[in-house]
C-alpha positions in Angstrom: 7.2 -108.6 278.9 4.8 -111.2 278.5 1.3 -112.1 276.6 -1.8 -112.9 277.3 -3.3 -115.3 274.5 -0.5 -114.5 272.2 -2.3 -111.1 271.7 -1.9 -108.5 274.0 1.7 -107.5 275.8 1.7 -106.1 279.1 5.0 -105.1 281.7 4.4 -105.0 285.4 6.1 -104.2 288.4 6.3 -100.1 289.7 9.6 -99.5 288.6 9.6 -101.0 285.2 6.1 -99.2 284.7 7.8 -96.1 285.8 10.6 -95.8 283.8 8.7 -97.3 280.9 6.7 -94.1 280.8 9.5 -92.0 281.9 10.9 -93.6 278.5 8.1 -92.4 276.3 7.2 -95.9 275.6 3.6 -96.1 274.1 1.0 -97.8 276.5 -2.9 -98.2 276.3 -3.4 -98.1 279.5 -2.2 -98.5 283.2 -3.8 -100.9 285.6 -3.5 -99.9 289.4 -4.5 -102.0 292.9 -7.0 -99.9 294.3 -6.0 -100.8 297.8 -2.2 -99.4 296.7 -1.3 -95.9 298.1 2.5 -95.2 298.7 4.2 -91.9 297.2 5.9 -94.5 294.3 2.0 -94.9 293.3 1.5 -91.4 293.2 4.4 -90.7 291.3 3.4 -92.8 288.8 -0.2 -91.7 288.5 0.7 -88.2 288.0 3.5 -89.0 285.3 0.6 -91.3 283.2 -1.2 -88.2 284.1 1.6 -85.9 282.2 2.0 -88.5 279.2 -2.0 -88.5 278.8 -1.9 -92.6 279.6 -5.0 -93.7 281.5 -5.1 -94.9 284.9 -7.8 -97.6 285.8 -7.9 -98.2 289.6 -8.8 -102.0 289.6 -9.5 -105.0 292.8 -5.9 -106.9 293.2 -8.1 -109.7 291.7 -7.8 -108.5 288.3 -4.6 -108.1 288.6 -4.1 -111.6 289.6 -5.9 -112.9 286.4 -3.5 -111.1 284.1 -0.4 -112.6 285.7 0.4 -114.1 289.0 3.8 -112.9 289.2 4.9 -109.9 291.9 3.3 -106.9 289.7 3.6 -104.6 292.5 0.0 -103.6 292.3 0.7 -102.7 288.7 0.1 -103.5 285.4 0.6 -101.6 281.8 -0.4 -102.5 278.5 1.9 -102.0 275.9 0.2 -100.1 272.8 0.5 -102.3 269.6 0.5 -98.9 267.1 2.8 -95.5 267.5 0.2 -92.8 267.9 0.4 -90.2 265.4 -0.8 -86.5 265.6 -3.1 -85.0 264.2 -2.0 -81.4 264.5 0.7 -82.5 262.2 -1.5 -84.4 259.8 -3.6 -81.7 258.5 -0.7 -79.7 257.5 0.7 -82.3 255.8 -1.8 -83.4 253.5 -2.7 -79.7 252.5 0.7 -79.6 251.7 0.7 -82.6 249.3 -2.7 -81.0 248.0 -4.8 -83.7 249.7 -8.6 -82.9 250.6 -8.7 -84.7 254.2 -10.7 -87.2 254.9 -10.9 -87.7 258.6 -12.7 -90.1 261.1 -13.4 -89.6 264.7 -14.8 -91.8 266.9 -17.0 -91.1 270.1 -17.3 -93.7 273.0 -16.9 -96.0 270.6 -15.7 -99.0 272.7 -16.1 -102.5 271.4 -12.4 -103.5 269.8 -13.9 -106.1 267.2 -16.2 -102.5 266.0 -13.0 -100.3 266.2 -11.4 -103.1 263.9 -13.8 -103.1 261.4 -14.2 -99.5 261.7 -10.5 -98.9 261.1 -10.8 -101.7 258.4 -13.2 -99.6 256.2 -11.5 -96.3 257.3 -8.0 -97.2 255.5 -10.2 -98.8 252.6 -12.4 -95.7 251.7 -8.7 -93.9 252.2 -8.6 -92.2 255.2 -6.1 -90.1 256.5 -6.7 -90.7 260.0 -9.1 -92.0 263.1 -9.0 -89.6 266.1 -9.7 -91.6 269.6 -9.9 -90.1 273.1 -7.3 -90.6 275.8 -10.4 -91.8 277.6 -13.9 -93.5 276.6 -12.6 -95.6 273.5 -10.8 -98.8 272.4 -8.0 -100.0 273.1 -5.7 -101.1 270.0 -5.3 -104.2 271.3 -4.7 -108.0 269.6 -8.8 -108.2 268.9 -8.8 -104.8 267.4 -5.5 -104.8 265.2 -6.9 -109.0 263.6 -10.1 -107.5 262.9 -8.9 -104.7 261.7 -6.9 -107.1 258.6 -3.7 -105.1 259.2 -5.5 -101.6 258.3 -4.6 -100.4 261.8 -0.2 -100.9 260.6 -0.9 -98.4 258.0 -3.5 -95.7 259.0 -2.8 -93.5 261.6 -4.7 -93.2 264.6 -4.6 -89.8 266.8 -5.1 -90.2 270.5 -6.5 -87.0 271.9 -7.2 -85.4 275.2 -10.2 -83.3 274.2 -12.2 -84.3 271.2 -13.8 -81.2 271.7 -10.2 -79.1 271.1 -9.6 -81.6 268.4 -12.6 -80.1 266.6 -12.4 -76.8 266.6 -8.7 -77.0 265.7 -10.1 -79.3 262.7 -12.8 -76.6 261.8 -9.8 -74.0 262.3 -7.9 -75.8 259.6 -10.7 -75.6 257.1 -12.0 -79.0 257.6 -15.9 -79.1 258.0 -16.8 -81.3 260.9 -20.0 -84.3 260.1 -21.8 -85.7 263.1 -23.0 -89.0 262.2 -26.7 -89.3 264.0 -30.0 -90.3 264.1 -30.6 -87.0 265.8 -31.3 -85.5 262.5 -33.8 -85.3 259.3 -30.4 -84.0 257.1 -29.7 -87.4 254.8 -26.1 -87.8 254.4 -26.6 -87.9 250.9 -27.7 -84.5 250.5 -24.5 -83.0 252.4 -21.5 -81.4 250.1 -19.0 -84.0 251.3 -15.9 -82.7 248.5 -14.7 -80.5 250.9 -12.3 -81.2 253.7 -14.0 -83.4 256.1 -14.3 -84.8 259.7 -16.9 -87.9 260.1 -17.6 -88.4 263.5 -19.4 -92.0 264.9 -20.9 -92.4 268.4 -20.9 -95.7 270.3 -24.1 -97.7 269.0 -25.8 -97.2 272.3 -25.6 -93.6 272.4 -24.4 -92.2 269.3 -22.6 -88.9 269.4 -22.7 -87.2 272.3 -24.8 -83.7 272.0 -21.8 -81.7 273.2 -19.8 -82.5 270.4 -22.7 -82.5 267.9 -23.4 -79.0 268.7 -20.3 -78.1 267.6 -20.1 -79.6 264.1 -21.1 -78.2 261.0 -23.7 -80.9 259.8 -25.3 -83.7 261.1 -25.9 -86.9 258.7 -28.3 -89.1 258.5 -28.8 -92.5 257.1 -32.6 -93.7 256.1 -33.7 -96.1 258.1 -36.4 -98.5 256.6 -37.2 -100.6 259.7 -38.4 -101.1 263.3 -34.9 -101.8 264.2 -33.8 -98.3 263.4 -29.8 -98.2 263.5 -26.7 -100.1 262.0 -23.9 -101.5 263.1 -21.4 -98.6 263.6 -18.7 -100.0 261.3 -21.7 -100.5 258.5 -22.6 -97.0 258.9 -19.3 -96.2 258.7 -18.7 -97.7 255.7 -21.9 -96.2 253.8 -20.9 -92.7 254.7 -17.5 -93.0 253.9 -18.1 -94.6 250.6 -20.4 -91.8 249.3 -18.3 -89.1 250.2 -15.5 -90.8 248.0 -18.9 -91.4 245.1 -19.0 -87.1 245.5 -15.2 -86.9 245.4 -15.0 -89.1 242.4 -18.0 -87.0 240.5 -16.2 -83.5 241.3 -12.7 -84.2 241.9 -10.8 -80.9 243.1 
């Protein structure tokens, strides 16, 4: 194991990759030479595949910029946070006669937004941020200091399908919030005591429409200038913070 700018931790080399996810060990990510094809490359694809760890097929050159030791055509990124899962969450917090407050992100990509994001998440009290497999940001060194040690404590669910993740949520009895422009509803005129999912979109497309047409509500936030949209982590923040100014006025 080694670092790159004391922030991120990597492994390389096919076998210790291998066995590292033969192991369970939690990675972000695996990066793989492009130009690399033997059956040990395979075998390791398909078991990242199995584990639900993404594969990136990068030029050697990358590779080369991370480390220039023998990687083998292989590098993994070692996640800094143990995933948690959400189908067990839910229970759990009904259980303790919690109403759930959960966030999910969509394409949201940028680790210094995540940060923030996860920042204002675990100060508004949330129980969990849901993140795809695929599409989202990695919980790297950037993500976990701009985050100010919020990402140690909250957990964050990484997910296959968001789609399956919300219709298991809805299942549950947790209504399901699409944060978007796309909509004349004002988030401030939404019932937000209940159970609730909030989900964010990356700031250059929002959320995407497949996942909005499943959701209960869509929210909106007033806008009262040309530039028309916030920062995703400040829109996070002013959603989050009036469901809790409901919660607080009609407490269950």
């Amino acid at each position: 194991m080694t670092t790159i700018n004391d922030t991120v931790d990597y492994i390389f080399g096919m076998h210790p990759v291998t066995e590292a996810v033969r192991a369970g060990r939690e990675l972000e990510n695996i990066l793989v030479n492009k130009e690399v094809h033997h059956e040990q490359m395979r075998i390791l694809k398909d078991l990242a595949k199995e584990n639900n760890i993404p594969v990136k097929i990068v030029p050697i050159e990358k590779l080369n910029r991370i480390t220039r030791k023998n990687h083998q055509g292989v590098i993994a990124f070692i996640a800094q946070i143990t995933y948690s899962n959400i189908e067990n969450i839910i229970p759990g917090l009904y259980e303790s006669s919690k109403t759930p407050l959960i966030l999910i992100l969509d394409r949201v990509t940028d680790v210094r937004n995540f940060g923030a994001i996860a920042r204002t998440a675990e100060c508004a009290g949330a129980h969990a941020i849901v993140v795809p497999s695929k599409g989202g940001a990695p919980v790297n060194g950037d993500a976990m200091k701009t985050s100010a040690g919020a990402l140690n404590n909250i957990p964050v669910c990484k997910v296959k399908s968001l789609k399956e993740t919300i219709v298991f949520l809805k299942q549950s009895g947790v209504q399901v919030v699409a944060c978007t422009e796309k909509t004349r509803e004002k988030f401030y005129d939404l019932d937000l005591t209940s159970p609730t999912a909030l989900i964010l979109g990356s700031e250059e497309d929002g959320v995407s429409s497949d996942l909005i047409a499943l959701c209960d509500h869509k929210a909106g936030i007033p806008m009262y200038s040309p530039i028309g949209s916030l920062n995703v982590s400040v829109a996070c923040g002013i959603i989050m913070f009036e469901l809790n100014r409901q919660r607080d006025l009609n407490p269950h």
